[in-house]
C-alpha positions in Angstrom: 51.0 -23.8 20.8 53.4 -20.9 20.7 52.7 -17.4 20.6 53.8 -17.1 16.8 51.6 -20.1 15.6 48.8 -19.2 17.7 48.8 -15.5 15.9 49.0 -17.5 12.2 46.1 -19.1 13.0 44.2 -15.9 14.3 45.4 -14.0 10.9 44.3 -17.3 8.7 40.9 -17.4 10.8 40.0 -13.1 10.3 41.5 -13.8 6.4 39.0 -16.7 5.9 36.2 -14.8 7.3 36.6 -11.8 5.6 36.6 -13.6 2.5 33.3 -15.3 3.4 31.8 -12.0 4.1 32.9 -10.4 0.8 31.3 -13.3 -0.9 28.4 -13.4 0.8 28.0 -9.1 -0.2 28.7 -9.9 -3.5 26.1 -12.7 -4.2 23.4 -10.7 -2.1 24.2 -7.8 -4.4 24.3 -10.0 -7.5 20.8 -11.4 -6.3 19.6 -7.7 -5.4 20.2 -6.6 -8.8 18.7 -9.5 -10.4 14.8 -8.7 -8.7 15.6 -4.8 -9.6 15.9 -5.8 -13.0 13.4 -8.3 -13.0 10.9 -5.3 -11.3 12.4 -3.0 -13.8 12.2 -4.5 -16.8 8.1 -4.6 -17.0 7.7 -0.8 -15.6 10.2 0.5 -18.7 8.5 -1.6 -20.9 5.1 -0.2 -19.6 6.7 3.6 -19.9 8.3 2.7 -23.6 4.7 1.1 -24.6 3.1 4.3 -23.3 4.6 6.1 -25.5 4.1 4.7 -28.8 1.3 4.5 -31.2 -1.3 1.1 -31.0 0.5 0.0 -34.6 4.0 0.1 -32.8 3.0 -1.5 -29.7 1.9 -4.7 -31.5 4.4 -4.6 -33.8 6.3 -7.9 -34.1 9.3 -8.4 -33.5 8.6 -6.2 -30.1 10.5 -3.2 -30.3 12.3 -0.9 -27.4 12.7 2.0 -29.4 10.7 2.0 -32.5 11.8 3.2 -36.0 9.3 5.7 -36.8 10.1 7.5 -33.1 7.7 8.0 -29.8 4.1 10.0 -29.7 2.3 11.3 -27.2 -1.0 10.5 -28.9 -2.0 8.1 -26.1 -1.6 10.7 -23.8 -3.5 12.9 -25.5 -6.1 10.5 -25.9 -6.2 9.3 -22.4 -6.5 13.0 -20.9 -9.2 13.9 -23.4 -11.7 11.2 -22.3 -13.7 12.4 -19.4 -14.2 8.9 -18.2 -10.7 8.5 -17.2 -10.4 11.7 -15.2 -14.2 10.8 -13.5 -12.6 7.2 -12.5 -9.7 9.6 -11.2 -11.6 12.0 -9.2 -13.2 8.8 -7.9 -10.5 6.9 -6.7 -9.2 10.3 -5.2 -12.9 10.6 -3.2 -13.0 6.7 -2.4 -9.1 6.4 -1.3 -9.3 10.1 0.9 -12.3 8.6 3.0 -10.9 5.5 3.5 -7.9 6.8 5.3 -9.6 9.3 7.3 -11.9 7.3 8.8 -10.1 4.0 8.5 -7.1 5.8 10.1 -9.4 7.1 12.9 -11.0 4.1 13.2 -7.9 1.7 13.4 -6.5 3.9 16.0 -9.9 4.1 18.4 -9.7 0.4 18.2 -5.7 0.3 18.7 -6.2 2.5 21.8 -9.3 0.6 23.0 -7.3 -2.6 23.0 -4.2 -1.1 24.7 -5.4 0.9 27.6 -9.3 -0.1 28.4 -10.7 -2.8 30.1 -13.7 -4.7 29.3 -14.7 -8.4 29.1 -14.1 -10.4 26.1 -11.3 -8.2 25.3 -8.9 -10.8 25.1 -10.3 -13.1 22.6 -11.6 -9.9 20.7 -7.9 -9.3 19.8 -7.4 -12.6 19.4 -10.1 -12.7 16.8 -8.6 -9.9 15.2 -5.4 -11.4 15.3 -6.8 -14.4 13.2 -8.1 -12.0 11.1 -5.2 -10.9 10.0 -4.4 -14.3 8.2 -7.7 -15.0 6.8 -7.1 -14.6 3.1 -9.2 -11.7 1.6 -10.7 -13.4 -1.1 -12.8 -15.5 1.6 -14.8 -12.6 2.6 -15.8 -11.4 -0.9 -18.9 -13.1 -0.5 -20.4 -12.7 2.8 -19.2 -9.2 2.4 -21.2 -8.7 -0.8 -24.2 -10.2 0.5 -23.7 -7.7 3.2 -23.8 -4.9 1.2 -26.7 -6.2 -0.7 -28.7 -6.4 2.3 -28.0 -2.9 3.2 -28.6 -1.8 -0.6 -25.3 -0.7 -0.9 -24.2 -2.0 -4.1 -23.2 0.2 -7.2 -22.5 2.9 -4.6 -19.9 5.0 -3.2 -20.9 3.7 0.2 -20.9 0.2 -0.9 -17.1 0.3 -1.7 -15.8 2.2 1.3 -17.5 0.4 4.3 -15.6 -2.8 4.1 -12.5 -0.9 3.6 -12.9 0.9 6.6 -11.2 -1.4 9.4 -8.2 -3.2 8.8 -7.2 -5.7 11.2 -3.4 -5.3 10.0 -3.4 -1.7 11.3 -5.5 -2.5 14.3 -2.4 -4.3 15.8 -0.1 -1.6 14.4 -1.7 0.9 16.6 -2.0 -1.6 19.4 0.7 -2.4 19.6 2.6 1.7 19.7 0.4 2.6 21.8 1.6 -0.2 24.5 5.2 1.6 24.5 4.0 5.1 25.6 4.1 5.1 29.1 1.0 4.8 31.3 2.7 7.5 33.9 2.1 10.3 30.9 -1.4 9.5 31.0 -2.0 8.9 34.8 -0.2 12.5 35.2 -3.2 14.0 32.5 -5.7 12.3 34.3 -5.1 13.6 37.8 -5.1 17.3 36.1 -8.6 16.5 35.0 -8.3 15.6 31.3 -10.9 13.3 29.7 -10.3 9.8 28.0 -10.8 11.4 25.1 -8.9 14.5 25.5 -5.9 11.8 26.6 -6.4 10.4 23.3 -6.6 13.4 21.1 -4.4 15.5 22.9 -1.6 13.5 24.0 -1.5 10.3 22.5 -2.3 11.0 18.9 0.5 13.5 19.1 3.0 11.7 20.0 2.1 8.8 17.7 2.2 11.5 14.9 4.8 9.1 13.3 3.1 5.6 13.2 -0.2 7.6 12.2 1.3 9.0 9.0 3.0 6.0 8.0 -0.1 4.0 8.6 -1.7 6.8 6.4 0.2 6.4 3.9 -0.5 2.8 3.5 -3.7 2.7 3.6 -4.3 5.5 0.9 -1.9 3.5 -1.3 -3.8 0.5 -1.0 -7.6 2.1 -1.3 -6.0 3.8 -4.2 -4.8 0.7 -6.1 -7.3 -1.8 -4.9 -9.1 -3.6 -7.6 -10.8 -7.0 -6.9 -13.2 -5.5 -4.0 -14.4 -2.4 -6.4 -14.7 -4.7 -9.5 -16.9 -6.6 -7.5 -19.5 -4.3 -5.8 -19.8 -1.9 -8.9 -21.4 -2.0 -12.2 -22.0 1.9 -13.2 -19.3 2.6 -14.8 -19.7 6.6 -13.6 -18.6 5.4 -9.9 -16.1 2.9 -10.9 -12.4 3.8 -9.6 -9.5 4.0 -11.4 -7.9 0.2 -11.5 -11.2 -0.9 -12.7 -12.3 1.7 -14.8 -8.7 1.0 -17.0 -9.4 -2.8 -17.4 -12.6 -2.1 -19.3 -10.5 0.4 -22.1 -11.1 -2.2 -25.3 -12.0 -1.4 -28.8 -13.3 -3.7 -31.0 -10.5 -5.8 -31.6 -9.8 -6.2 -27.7 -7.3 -4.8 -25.3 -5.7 -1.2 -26.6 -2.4 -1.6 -24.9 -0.6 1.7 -26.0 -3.3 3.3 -24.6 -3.9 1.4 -21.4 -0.1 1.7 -20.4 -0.7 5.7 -20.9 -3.7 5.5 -18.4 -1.6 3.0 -16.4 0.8 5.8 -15.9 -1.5 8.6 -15.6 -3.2 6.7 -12.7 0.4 6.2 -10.9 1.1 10.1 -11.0 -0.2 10.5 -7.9 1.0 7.6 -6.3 4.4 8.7 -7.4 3.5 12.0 -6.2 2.9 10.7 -2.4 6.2 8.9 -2.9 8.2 11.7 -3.7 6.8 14.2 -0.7 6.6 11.2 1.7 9.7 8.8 0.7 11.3 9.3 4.2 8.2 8.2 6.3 7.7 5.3 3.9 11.3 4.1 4.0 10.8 4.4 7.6 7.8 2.6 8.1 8.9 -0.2 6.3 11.8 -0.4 8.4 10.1 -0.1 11.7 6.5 -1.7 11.3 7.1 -3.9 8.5 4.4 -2.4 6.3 6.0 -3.0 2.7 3.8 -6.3 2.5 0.4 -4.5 3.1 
């Protein structure tokens, strides 16, 4: 083959694959856009819904923007019943506790894992391990019964305990604190430090990263968790947010203007986190793979 051929078939070769790569952008942009729309579509429909009255939102055929213009009467309505803001401040109390002490928690039993010793500590992350694909909805039960033995049920305490350790974030912390180096702690124990100042002091600090992220999560998900709270509480003066709006009904059923208002009042704070934390989220997705939690 001569030297003129053989650079025709290298050009052909680099056109072809080019070609294949611009395709294959444009269809995985084609199919990104089609799940943002598909996500989209719902949330706008959610915000449009919020802001019209119950007559409107019912109205058939379904209207984006309606004739007769938008209202914040749902709003209105929504802030001015104090059960709303009392599931609120509730879900703020429930969700705050859970991530401290889960947080703390998950990290003592990251730590143990990584750097002690002891017996059994094999399969005892192994069972945690397993844990981790053991769907949630199989432990509702022994987990109530639980929490009936121990008189827990219709209270605060009763709702936080099982939320406490998550096996998920177990291995999370396990797993970062493998990659700090032994050397940093070997070099704090000859200068007298204690396990636990090691721990405190020196590892937490430099895990400052994976800590917040994990944070993050966790308050999300204690904020927005519904089935375990539906379950374990009756009272409707300690029942969180999520559940508290699935019980606003009138007489003639759901009232969906309104709901979508307290839907959206409920995500302000979620939205808040978001916006102050966006870069530690975006990067805990992309290092931990935490989106799925």
């Amino acid at each position: 083959m001569s030297r003129a051929t053989h650079a025709a078939e290298l050009k052909r070769a680099r056109t072809l694959a080019l070609g294949s790569s611009k395709t294959a952008r444009i269809l995985a942009g084609g199919v990104l856009v089609l799940l943002a729309v598909t996500w989209l579509v719902p949330f706008v429909w959610a915000v449009v819904t919020a802001f019209k009255t119950e007559l409107q939102a019912q109205r058939l055929p379904l209207e984006w923007i309606p004739a007769d213009g938008f209202t914040l009467e749902q709003f209105r309505t929504v802030l001015s019943r104090g059960d709303v803001l009392l599931w609120m401040g509730n879900t703020f109390i429930i969700a705050s506790i859970v991530t401290v002490v889960g947080v703390t928690v998950c990290a003592l039993a990251g730590y143990a894992f990584s750097r002690t010793s002891f017996r059994g500590r094999n399969w005892l992350f192994a069972g945690t391990i397993a844990l981790i694909m053991i769907p949630t909805q199989i432990l509702i039960v022994p987990l109530f019964k639980q929490m009936v033995l121990l008189n827990a049920v219709d209270t605060f305490a009763g709702v936080i305990l099982p939320q406490l350790v998550a096996p998920t974030m177990v291995f999370i912390f396990k797993k970062f604190f493998d990659a700090i180096p032994q050397e940093i702690e070997d070099a704090a124990r000859v200068d007298g430090a204690s396990q636990w100042r090691i721990f405190s002091a020196i590892v937490i600090p430099i895990s400052r990263p994976i800590v917040s992220a994990v944070a993050i999560f966790v308050f999300i998900g204690a904020w927005n968790n519904f089935m375990w709270p539906f379950i374990v509480t009756n009272d409707p003066d300690l029942m969180t947010l999520p559940v508290g709006l699935a019980t606003v009904k009138d007489a003639y059923g759901v009232i969906y203007a309104q709901t979508m208002a307290a839907a959206l009042v409920a995500s302000l704070p979620l939205i808040i986190v978001f916006m102050l934390f966006q870069r530690q989220i975006i990067k805990a997705v992309a290092t931990t793979g935490l989106g799925g939690q």
